[in-house]
N, CA, C and O atoms as a GROMACS GRO file, in nm:
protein
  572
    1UNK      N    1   4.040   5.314   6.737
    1UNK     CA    2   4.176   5.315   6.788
    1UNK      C    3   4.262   5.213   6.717
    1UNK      O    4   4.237   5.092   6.715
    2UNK      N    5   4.343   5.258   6.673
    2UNK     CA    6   4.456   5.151   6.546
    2UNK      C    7   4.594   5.125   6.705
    2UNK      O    8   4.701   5.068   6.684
    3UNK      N    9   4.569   5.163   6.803
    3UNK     CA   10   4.715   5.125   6.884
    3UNK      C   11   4.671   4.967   6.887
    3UNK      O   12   4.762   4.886   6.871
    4UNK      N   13   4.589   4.937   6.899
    4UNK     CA   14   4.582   4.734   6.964
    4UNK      C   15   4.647   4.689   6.842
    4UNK      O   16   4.618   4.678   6.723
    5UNK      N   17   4.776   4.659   6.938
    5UNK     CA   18   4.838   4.583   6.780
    5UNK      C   19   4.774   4.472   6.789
    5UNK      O   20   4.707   4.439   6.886
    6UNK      N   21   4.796   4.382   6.651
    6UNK     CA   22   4.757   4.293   6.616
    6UNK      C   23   4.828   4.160   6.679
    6UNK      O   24   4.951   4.155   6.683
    7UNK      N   25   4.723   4.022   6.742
    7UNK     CA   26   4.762   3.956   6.765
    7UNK      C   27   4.833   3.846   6.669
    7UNK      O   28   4.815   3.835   6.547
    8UNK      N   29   4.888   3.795   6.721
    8UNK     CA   30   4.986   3.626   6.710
    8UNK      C   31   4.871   3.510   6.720
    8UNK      O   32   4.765   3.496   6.782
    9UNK      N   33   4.948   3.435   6.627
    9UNK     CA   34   4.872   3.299   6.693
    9UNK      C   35   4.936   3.254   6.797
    9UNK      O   36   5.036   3.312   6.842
   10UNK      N   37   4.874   3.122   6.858
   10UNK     CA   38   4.867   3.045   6.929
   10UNK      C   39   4.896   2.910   6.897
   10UNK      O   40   4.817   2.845   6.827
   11UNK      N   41   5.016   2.853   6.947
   11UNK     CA   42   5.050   2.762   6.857
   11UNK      C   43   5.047   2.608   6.990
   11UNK      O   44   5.090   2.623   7.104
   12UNK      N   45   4.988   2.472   6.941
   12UNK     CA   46   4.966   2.372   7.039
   12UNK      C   47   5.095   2.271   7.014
   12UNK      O   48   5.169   2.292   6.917
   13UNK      N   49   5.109   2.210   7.063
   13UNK     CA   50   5.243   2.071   7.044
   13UNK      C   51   5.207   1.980   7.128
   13UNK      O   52   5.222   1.988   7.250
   14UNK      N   53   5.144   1.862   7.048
   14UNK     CA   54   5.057   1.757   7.128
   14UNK      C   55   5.269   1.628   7.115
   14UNK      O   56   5.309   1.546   7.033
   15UNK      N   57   5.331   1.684   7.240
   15UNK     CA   58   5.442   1.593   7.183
   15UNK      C   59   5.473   1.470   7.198
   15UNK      O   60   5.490   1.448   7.318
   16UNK      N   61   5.493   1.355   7.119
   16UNK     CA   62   5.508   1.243   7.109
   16UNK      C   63   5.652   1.161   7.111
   16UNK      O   64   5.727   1.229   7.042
   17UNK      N   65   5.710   1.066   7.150
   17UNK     CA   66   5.803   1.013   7.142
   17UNK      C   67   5.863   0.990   6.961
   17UNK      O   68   5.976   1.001   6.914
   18UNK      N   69   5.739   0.958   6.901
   18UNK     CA   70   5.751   0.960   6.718
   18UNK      C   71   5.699   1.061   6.666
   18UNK      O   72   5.753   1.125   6.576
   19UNK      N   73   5.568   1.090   6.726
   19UNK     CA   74   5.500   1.187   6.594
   19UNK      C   75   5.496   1.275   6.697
   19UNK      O   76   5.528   1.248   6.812
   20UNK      N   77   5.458   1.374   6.659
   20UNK     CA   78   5.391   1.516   6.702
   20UNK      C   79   5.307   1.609   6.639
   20UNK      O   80   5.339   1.677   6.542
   21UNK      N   81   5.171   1.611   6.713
   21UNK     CA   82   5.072   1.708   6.656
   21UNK      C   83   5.050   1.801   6.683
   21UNK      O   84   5.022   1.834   6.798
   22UNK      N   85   5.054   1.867   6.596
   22UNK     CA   86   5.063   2.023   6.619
   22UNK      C   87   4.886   2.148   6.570
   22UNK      O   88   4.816   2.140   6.470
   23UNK      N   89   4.876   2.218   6.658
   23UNK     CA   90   4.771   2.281   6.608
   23UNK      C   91   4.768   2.413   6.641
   23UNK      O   92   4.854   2.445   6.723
   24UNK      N   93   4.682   2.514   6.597
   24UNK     CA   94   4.744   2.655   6.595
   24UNK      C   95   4.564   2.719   6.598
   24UNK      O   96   4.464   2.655   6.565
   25UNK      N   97   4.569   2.845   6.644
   25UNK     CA   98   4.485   2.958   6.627
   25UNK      C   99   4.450   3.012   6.547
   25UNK      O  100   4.490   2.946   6.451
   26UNK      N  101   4.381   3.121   6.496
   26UNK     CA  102   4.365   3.182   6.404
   26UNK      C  103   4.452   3.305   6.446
   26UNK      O  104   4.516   3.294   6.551
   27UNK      N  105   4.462   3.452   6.358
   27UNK     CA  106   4.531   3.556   6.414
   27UNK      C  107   4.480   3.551   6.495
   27UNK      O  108   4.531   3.500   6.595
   28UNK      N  109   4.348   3.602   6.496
   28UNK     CA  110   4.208   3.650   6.604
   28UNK      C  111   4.255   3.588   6.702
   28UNK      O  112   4.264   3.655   6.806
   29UNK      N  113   4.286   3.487   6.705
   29UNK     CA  114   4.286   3.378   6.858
   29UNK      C  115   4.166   3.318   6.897
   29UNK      O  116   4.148   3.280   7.012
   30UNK      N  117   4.039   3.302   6.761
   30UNK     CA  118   3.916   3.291   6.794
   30UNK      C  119   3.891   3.138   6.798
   30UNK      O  120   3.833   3.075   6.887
   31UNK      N  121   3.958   3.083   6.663
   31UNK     CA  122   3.936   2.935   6.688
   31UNK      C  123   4.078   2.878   6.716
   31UNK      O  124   4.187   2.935   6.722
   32UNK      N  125   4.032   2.703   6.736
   32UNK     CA  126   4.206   2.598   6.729
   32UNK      C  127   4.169   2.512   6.648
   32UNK      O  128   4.059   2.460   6.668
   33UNK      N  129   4.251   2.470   6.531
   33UNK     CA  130   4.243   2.399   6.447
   33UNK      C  131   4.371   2.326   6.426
   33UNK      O  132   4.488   2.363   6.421
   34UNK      N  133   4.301   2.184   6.415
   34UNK     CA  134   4.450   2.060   6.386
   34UNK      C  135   4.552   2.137   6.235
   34UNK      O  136   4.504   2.180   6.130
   35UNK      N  137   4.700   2.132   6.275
   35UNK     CA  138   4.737   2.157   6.170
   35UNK      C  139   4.792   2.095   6.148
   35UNK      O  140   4.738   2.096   6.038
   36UNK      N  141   4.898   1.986   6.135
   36UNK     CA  142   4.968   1.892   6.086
   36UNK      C  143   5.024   1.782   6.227
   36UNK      O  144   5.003   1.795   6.348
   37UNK      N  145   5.076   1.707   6.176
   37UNK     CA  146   5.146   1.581   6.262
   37UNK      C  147   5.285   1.540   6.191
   37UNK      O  148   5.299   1.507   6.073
   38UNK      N  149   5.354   1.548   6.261
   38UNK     CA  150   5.512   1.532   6.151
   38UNK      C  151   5.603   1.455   6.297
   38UNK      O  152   5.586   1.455   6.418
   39UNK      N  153   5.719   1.387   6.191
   39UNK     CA  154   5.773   1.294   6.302
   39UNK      C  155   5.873   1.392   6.345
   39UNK      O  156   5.950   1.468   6.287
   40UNK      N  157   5.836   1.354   6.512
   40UNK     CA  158   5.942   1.425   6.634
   40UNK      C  159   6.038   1.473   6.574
   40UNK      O  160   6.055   1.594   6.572
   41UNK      N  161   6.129   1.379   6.506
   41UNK     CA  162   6.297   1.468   6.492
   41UNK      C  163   6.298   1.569   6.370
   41UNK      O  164   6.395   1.605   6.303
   42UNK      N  165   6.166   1.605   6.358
   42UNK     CA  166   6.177   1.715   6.260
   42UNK      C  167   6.152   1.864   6.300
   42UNK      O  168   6.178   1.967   6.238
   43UNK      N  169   6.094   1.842   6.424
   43UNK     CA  170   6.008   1.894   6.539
   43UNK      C  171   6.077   2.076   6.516
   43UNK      O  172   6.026   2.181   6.476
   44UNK      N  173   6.178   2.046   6.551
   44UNK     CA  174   6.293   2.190   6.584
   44UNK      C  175   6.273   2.269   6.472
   44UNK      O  176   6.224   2.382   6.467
   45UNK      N  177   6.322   2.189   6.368
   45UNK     CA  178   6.319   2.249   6.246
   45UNK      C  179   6.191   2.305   6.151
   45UNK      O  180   6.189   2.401   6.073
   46UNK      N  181   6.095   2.218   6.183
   46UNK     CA  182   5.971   2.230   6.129
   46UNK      C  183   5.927   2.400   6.231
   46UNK      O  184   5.876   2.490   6.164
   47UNK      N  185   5.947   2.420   6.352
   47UNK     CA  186   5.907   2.563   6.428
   47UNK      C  187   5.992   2.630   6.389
   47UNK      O  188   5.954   2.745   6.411
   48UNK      N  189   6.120   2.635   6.326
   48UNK     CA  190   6.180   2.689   6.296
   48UNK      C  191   6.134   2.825   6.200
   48UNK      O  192   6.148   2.945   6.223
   49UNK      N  193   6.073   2.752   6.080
   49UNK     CA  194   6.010   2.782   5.906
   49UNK      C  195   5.868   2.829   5.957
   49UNK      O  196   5.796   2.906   5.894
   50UNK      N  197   5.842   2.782   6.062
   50UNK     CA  198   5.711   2.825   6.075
   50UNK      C  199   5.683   2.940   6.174
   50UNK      O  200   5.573   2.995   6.174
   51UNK      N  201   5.775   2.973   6.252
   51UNK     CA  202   5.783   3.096   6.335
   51UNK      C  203   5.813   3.210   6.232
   51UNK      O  204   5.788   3.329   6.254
   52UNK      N  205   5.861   3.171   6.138
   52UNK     CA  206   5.974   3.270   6.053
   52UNK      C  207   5.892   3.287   5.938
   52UNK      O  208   5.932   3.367   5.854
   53UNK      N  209   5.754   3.209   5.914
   53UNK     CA  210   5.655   3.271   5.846
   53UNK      C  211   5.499   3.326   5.926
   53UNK      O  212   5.437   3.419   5.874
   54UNK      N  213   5.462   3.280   6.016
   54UNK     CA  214   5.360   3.297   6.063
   54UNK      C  215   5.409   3.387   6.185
   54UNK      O  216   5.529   3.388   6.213
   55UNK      N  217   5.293   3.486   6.280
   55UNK     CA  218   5.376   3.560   6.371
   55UNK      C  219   5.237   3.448   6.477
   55UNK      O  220   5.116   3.426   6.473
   56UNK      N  221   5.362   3.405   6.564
   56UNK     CA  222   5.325   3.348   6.684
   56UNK      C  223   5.367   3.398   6.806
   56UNK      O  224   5.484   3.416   6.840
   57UNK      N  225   5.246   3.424   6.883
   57UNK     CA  226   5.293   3.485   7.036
   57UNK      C  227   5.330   3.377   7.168
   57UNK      O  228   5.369   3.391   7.284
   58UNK      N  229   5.298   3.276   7.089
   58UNK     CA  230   5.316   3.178   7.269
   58UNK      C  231   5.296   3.040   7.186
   58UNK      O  232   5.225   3.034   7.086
   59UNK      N  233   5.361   2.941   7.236
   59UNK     CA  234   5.320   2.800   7.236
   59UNK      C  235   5.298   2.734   7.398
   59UNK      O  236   5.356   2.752   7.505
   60UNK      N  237   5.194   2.658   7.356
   60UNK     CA  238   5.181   2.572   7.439
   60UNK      C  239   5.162   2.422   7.432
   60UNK      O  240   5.088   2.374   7.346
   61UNK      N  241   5.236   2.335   7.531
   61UNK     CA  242   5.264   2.208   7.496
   61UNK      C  243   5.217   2.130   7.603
   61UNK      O  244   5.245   2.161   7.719
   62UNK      N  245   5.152   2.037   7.577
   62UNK     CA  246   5.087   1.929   7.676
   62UNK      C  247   5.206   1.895   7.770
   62UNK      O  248   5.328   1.896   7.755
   63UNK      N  249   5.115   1.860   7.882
   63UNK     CA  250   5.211   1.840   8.006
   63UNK      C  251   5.183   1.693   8.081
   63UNK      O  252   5.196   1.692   8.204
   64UNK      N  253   5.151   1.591   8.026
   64UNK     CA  254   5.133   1.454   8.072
   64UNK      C  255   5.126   1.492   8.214
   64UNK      O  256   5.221   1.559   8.256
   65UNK      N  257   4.994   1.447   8.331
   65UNK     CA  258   4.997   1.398   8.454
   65UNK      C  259   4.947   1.237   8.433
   65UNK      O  260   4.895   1.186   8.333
   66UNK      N  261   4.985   1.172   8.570
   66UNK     CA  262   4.895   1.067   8.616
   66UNK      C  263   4.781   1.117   8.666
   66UNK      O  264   4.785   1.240   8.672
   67UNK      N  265   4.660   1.060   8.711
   67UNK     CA  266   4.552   1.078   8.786
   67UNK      C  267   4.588   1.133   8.907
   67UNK      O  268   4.548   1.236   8.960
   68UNK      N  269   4.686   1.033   8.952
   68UNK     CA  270   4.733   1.140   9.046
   68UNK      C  271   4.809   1.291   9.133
   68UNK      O  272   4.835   1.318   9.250
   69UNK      N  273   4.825   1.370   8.979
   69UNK     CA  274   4.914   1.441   8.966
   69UNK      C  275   5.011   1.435   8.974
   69UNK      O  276   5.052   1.548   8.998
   70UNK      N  277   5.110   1.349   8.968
   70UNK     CA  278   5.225   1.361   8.927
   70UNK      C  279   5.270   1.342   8.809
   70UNK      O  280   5.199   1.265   8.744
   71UNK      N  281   5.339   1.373   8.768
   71UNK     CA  282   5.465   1.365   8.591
   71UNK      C  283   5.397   1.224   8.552
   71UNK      O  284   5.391   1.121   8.620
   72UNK      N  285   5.358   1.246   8.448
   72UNK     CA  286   5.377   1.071   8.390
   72UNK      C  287   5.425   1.055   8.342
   72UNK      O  288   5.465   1.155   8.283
   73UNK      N  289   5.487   0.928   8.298
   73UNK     CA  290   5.637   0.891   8.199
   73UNK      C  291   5.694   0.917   8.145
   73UNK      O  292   5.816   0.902   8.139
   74UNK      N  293   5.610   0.977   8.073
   74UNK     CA  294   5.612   1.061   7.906
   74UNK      C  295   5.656   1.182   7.944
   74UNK      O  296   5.668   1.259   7.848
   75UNK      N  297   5.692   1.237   8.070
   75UNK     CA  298   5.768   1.377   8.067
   75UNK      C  299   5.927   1.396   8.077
   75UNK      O  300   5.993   1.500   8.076
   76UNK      N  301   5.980   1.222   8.091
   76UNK     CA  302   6.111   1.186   8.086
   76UNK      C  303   6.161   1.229   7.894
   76UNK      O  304   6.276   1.250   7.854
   77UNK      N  305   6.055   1.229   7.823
   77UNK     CA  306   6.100   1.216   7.675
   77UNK      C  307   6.040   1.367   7.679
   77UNK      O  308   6.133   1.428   7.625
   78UNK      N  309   5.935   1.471   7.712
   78UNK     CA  310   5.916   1.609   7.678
   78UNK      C  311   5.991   1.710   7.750
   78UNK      O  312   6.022   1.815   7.692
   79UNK      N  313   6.024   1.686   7.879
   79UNK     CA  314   6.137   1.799   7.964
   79UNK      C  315   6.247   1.835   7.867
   79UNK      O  316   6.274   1.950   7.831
   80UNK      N  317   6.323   1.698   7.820
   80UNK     CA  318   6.463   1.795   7.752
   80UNK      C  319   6.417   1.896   7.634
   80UNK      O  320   6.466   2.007   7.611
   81UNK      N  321   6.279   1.810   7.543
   81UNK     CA  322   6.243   1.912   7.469
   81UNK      C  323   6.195   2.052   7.486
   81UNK      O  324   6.213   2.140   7.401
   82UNK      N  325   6.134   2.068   7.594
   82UNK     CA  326   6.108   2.187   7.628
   82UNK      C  327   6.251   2.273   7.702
   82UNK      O  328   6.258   2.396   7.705
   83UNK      N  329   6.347   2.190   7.752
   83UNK     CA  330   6.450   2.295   7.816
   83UNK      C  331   6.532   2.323   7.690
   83UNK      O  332   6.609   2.418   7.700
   84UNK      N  333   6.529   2.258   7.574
   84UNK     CA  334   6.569   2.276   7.458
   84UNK      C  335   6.487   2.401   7.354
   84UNK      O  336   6.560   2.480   7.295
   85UNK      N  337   6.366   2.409   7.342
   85UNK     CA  338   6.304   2.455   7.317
   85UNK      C  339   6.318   2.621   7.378
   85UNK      O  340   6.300   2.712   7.297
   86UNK      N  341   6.348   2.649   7.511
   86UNK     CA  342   6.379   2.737   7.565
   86UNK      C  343   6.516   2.798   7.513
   86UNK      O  344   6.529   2.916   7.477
   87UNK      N  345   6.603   2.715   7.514
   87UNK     CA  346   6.740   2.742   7.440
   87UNK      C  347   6.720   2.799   7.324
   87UNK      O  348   6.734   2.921   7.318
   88UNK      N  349   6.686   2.729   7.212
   88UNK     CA  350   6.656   2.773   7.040
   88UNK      C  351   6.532   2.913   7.062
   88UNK      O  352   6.563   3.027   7.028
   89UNK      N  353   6.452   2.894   7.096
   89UNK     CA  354   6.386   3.014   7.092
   89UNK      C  355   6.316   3.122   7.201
   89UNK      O  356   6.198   3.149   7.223
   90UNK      N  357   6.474   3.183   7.273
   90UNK     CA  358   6.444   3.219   7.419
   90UNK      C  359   6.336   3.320   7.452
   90UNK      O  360   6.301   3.351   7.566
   91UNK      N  361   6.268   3.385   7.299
   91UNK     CA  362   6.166   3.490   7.334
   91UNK      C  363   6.070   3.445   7.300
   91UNK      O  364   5.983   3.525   7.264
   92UNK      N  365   6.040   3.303   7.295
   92UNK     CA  366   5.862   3.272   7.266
   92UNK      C  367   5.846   3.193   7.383
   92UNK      O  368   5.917   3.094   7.406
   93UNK      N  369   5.730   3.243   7.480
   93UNK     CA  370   5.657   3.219   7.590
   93UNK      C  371   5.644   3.079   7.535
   93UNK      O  372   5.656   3.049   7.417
   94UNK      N  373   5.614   2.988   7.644
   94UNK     CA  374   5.629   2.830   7.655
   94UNK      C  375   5.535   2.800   7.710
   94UNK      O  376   5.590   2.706   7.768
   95UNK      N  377   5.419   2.795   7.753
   95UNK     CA  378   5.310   2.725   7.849
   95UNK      C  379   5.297   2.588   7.831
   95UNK      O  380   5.284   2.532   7.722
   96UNK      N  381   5.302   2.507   7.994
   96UNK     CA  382   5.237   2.387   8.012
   96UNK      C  383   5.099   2.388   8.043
   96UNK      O  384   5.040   2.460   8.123
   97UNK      N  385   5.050   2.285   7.956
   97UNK     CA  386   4.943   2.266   7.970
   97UNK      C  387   4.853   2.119   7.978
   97UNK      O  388   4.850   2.027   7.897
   98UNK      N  389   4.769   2.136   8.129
   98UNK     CA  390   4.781   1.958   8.166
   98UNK      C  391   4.691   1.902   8.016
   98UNK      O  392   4.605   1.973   7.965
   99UNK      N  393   4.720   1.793   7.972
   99UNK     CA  394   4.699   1.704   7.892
   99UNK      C  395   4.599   1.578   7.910
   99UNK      O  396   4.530   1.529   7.821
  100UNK      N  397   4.607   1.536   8.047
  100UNK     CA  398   4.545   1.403   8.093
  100UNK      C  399   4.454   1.364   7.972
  100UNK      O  400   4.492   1.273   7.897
  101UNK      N  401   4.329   1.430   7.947
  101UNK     CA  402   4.228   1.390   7.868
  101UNK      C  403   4.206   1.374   7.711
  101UNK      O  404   4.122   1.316   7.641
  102UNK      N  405   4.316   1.446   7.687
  102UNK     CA  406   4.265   1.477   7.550
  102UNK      C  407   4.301   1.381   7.470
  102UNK      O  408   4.256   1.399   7.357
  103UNK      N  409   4.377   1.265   7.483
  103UNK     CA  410   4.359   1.160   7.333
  103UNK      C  411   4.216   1.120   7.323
  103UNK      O  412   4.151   1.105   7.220
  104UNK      N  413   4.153   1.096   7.526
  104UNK     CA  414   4.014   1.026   7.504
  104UNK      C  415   3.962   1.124   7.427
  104UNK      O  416   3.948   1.090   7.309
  105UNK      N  417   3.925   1.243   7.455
  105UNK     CA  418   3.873   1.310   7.406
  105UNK      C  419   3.844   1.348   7.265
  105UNK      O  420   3.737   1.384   7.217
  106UNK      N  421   3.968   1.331   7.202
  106UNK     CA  422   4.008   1.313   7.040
  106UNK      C  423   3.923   1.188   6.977
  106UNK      O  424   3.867   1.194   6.867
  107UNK      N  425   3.922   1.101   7.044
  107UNK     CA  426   3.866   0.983   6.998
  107UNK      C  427   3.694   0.995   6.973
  107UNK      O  428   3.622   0.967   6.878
  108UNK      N  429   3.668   1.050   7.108
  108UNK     CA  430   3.512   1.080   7.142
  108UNK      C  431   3.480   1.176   7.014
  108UNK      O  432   3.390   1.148   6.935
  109UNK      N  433   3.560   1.288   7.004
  109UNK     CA  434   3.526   1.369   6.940
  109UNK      C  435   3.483   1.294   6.756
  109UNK      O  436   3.378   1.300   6.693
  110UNK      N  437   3.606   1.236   6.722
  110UNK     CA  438   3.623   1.172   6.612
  110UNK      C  439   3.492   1.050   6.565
  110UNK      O  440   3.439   1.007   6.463
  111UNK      N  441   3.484   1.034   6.702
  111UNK     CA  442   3.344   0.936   6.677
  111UNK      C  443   3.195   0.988   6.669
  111UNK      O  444   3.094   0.936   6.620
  112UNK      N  445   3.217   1.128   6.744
  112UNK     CA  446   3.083   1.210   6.745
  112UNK      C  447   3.064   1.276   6.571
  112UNK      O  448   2.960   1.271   6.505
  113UNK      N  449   3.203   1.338   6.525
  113UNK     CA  450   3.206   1.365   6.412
  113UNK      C  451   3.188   1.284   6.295
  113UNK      O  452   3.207   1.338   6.186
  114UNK      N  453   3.150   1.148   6.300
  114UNK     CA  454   3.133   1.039   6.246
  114UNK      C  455   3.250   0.996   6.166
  114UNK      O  456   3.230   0.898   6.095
  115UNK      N  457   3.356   1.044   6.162
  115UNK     CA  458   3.474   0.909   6.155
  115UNK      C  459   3.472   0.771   6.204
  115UNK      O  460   3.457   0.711   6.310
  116UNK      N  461   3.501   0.737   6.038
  116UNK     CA  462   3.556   0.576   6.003
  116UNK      C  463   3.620   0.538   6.130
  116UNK      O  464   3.687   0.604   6.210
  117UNK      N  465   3.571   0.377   6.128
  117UNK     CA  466   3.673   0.370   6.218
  117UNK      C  467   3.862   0.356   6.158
  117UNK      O  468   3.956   0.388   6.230
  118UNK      N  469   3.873   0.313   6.039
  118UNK     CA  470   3.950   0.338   5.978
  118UNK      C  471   4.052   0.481   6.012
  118UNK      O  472   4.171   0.452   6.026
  119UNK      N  473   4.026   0.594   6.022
  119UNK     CA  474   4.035   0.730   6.031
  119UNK      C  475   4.039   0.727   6.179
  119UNK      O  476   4.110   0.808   6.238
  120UNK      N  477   3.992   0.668   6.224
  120UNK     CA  478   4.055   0.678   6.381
  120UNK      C  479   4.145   0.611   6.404
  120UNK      O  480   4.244   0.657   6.461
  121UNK      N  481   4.136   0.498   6.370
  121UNK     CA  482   4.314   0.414   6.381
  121UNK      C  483   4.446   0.495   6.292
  121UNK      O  484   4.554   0.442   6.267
  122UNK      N  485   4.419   0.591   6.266
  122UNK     CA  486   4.482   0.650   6.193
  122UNK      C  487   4.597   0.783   6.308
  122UNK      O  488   4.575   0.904   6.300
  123UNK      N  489   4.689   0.734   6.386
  123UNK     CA  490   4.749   0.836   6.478
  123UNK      C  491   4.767   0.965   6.443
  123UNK      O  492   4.731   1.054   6.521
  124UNK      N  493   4.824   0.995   6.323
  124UNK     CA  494   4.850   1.110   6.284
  124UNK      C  495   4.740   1.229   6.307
  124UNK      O  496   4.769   1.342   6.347
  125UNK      N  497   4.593   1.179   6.272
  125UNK     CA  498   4.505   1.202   6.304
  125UNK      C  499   4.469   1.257   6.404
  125UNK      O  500   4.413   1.366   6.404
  126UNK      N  501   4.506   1.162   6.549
  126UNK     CA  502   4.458   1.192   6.702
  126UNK      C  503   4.499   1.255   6.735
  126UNK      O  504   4.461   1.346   6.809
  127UNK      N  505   4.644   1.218   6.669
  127UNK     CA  506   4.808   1.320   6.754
  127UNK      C  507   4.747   1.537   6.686
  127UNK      O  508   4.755   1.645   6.744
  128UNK      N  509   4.713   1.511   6.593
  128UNK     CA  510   4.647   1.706   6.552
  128UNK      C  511   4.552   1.680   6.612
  128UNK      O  512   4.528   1.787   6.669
  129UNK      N  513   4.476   1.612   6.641
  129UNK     CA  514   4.356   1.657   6.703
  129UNK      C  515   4.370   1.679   6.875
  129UNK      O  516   4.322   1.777   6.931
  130UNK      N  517   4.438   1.576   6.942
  130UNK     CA  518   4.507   1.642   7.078
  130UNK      C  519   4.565   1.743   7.109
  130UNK      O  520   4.549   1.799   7.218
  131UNK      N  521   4.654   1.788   7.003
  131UNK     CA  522   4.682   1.899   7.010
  131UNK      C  523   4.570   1.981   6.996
  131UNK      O  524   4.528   2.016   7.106
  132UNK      N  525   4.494   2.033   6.886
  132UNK     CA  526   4.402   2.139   6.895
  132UNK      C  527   4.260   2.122   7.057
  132UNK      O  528   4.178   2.206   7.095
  133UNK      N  529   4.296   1.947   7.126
  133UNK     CA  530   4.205   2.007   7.194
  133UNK      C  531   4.247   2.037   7.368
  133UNK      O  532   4.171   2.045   7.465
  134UNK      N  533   4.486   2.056   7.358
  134UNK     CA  534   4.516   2.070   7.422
  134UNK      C  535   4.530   2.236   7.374
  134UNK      O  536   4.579   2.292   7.473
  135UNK      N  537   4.514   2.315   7.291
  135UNK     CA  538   4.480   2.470   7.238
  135UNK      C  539   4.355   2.513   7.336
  135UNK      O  540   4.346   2.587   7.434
  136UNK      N  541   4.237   2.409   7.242
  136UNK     CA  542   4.140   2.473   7.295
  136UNK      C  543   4.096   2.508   7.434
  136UNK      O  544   4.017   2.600   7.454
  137UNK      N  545   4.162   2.413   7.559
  137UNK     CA  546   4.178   2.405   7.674
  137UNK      C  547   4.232   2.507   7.735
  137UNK      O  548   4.205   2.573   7.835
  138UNK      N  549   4.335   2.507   7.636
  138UNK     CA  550   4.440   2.634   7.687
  138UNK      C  551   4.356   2.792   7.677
  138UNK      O  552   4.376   2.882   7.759
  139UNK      N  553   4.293   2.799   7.600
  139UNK     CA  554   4.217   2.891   7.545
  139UNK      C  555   4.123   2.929   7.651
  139UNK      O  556   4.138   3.020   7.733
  140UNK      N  557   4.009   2.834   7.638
  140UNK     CA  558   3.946   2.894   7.766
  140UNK      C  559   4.050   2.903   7.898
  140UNK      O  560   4.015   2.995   7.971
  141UNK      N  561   4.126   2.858   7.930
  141UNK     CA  562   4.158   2.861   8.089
  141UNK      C  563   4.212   2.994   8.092
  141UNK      O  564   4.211   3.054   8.199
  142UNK      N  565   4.276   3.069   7.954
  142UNK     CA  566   4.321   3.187   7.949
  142UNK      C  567   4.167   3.320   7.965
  142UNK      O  568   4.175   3.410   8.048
  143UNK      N  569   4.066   3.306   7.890
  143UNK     CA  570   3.960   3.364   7.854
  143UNK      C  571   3.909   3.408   7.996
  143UNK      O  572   3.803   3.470   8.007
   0.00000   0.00000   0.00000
């Protein structure tokens, strides 16, 4: 059967007050892989070139809680981006997605993978890798 059209990626936005890491799917939607880290105010523009080459069906962007579920700080600097984000590109689906864990996680990971410690002090680094393991999260919770 040729009707299943073909999927989109899946695109992550680990977002930062400076940097932002970004990580994406395969078509398949099989894996998430870190794809770049670029500073915030390029942010708009950089999805811009990249929607307009790659076909993406949905982004999803970390959603900072406290432990205790509520907003943590950091959603005073991601809300306008996302009600902005809604504005510039009103037909690509937006998912929040909670975040709490994943820098530790980035780190753990980075250390299991035997990265320098060098390479871990390295943000650009953590910031794609939070993202792909705020994807991969997203991924199963969808599955």
């Amino acid at each position: 059967q040729r009707s299943r059209r073909l999927m989109g990626r899946i695109l992550a936005i680990d977002f930062g007050r400076k940097r932002t890491g970004l990580a994406v799917t395969d078509p398949l939607r099989i894996t998430a892989n870190p794809l770049v880290t670029i500073p915030t105010h390029t942010l708009e523009t950089w999805l811009t070139e990249y929607f307009a080459k790659e076909q993406v069906d949905e982004v999803v962007i970390g959603h900072p809680y406290q432990m205790s579920g509520e907003d943590s700080e950091s959603m005073q600097y991601i809300q306008p981006f996302i009600n902005r984000f809604r504005k510039v590109f009103p037909n690509m689906p937006l998912k929040e997605y909670d975040e709490r864990f994943t820098s530790v996680i980035a780190h753990q990971a980075m250390i299991a993978g035997g990265m320098k410690k060098s390479q871990r002090q390295d943000k650009s680094v953590v910031d794609k890798l939070a993202a792909c393991i705020i994807l991969e999260g997203y991924m199963d919770s969808i599955r």
